[in-house]
C-alpha positions in Angstrom: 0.0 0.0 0.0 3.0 2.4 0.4 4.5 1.9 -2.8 0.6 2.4 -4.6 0.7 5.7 -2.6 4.3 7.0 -3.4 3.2 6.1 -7.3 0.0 8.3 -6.7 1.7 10.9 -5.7 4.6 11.3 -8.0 1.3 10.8 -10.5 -0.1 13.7 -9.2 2.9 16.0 -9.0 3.2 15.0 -12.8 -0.8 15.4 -13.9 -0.4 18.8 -11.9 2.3 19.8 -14.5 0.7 18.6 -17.2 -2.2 20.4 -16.2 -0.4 23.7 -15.7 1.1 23.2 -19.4 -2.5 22.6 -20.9 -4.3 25.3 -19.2 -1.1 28.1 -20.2 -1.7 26.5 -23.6 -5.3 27.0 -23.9 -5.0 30.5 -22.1 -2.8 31.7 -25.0 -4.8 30.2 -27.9 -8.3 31.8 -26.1 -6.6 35.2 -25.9 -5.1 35.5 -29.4 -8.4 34.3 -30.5 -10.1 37.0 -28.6 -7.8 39.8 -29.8 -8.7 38.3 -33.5 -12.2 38.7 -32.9 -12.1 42.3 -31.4 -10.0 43.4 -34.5 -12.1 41.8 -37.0 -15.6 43.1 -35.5 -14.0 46.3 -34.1 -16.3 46.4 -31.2 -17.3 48.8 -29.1 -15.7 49.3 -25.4 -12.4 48.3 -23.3 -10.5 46.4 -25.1 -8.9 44.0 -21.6 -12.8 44.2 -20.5 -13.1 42.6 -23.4 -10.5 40.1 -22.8 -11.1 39.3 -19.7 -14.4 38.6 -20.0 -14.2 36.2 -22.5 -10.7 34.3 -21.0 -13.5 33.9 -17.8 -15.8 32.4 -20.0 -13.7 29.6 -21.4 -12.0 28.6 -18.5 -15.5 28.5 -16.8 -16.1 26.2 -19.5 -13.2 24.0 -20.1 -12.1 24.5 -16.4 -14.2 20.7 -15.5 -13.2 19.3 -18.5 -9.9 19.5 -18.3 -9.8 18.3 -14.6 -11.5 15.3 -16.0 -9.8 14.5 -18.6 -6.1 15.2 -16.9 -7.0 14.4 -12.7 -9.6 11.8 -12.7 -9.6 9.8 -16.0 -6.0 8.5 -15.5 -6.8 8.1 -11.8 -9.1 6.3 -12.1 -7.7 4.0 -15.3 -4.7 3.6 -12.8 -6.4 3.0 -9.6 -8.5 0.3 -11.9 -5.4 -1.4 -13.5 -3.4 -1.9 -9.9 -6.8 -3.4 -8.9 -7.2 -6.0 -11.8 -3.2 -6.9 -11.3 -3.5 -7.6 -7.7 -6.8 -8.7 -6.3 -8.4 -10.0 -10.2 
């Protein structure tokens, strides 16, 4: 049981980066896409109200997903494959 919970947490420490490296990604890709869109439709207003508003929006959005698909799908596949191994 202490070597499944050293692996879970080096696991962690690594989904933790991978998650950091994601969300950066996608925070860059949201905001040059929003500064595309306020050029192309020269809107009305702040131009960072703008931005912020619609960065808040996707992570709102793709904030569970992500957690999901990085925290709780390999989790649980992992937590699923030591059980098969040992007690299957």
């Amino acid at each position: 049981m202490i070597a499944f919970t050293r692996l879970l947490v080096v696991v962690l420490v690594l989904l933790t980066l991978c998650y950091g490296i994601v969300n950066l990604y996608l925070y860059f890709r949201w905001r040059s896409q929003l500064k595309r869109e306020w050029l192309g439709q020269e809107r009305q207003g702040r131009h960072d109200e703008f931005l912020r508003r619609g960065l808040r929006r996707c992570r709102r959005r793709w904030r569970p997903v992500l957690i999901g698909l990085i925290y709780v799908l390999p989790i649980t596949a992992l937590t699923l494959l030591v059980y098969i191994i040992n007690f299957m």
